[in-house]
C-alpha positions in Angstrom: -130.5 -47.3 -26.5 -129.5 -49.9 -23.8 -132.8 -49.5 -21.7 -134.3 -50.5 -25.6 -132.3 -53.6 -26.1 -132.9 -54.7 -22.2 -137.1 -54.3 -23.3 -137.0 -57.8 -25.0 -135.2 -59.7 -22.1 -136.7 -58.3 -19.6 -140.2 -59.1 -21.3 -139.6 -62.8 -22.0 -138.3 -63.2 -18.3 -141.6 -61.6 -17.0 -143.6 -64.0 -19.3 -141.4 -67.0 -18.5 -142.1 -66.1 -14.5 -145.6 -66.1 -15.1 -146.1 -69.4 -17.1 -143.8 -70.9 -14.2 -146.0 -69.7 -11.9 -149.0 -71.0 -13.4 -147.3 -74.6 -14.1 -146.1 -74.8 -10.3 -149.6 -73.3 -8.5 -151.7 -76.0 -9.4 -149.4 -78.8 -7.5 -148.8 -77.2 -5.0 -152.7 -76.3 -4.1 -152.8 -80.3 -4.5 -150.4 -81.0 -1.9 -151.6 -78.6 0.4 -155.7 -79.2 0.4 -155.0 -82.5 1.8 -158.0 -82.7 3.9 -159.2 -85.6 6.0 -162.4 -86.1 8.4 -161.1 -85.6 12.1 -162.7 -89.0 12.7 -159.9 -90.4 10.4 -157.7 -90.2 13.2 -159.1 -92.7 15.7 -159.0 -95.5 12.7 -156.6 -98.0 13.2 -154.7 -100.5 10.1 -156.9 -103.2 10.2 -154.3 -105.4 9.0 -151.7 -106.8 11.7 -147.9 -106.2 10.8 -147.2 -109.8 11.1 -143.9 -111.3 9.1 -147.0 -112.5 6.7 -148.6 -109.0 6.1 -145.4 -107.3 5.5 -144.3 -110.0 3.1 -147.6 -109.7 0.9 -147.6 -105.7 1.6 -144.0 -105.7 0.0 -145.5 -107.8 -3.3 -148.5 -105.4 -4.1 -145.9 -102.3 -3.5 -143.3 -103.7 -6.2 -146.3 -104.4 -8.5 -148.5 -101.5 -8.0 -146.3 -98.5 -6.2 -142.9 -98.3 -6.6 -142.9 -97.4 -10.1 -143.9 -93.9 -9.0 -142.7 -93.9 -5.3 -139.7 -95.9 -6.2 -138.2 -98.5 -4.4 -137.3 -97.1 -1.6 -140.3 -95.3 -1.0 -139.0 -91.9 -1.9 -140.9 -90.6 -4.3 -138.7 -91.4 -7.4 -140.0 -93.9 -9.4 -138.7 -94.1 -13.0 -142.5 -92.9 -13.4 -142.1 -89.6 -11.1 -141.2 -87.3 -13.4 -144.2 -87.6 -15.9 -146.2 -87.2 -12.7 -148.3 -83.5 -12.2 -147.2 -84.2 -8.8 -144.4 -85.6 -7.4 -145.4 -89.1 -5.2 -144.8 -88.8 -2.1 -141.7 -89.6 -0.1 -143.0 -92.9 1.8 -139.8 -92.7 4.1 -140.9 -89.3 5.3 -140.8 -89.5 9.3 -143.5 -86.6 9.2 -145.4 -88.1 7.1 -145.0 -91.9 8.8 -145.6 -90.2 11.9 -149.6 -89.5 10.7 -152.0 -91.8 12.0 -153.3 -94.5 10.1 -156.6 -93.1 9.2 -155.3 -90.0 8.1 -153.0 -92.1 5.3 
């Protein structure tokens, strides 16, 4: 009788494994199909980090970024969470540590 009433849960957590699997599959065959030309390495930020630059960059990134990276850069935006998937974490040393071409 026991193996009978088990049947149901054990059901519902196959099915809930499955549609788990299938929501998290798709973002992570986003994040890992990042694919750039190898040329993209030898390209350099055109743009000088002057006092200037950094100023303006800092503008356009509270305007047009941080509401999904956040203000830090971490990737936790009040926006992030409605997000298929998750920004980026801008204070990533890996991911910083990429050339310029290849970001």
């Amino acid at each position: 009788m026991k193996a009978q009433a088990d049947l149901p849960v054990g059901k519902a957590l196959g099915i809930g494994l499955i549609v788990l699997a299938t929501l998290v599959s798709p973002s992570l065959a986003l994040r890992s199909s990042w694919k750039v030309p190898l040329e993209a390495d030898l390209l350099v930020n055109p743009v000088p980090g002057t006092q200037e630059s950094v100023g303006a960059g800092s503008v356009i990134y509270a305007q047009r970024c941080a509401v999904c990276h956040g203000d830090t850069g971490q990737g936790d935006g009040p926006s992030s969470l409605s997000l298929r998937v998750r920004p980026a974490n801008l204070s990533d040393p890996e991911l910083m540590a990429q050339p310029d071409g290849r970001l």
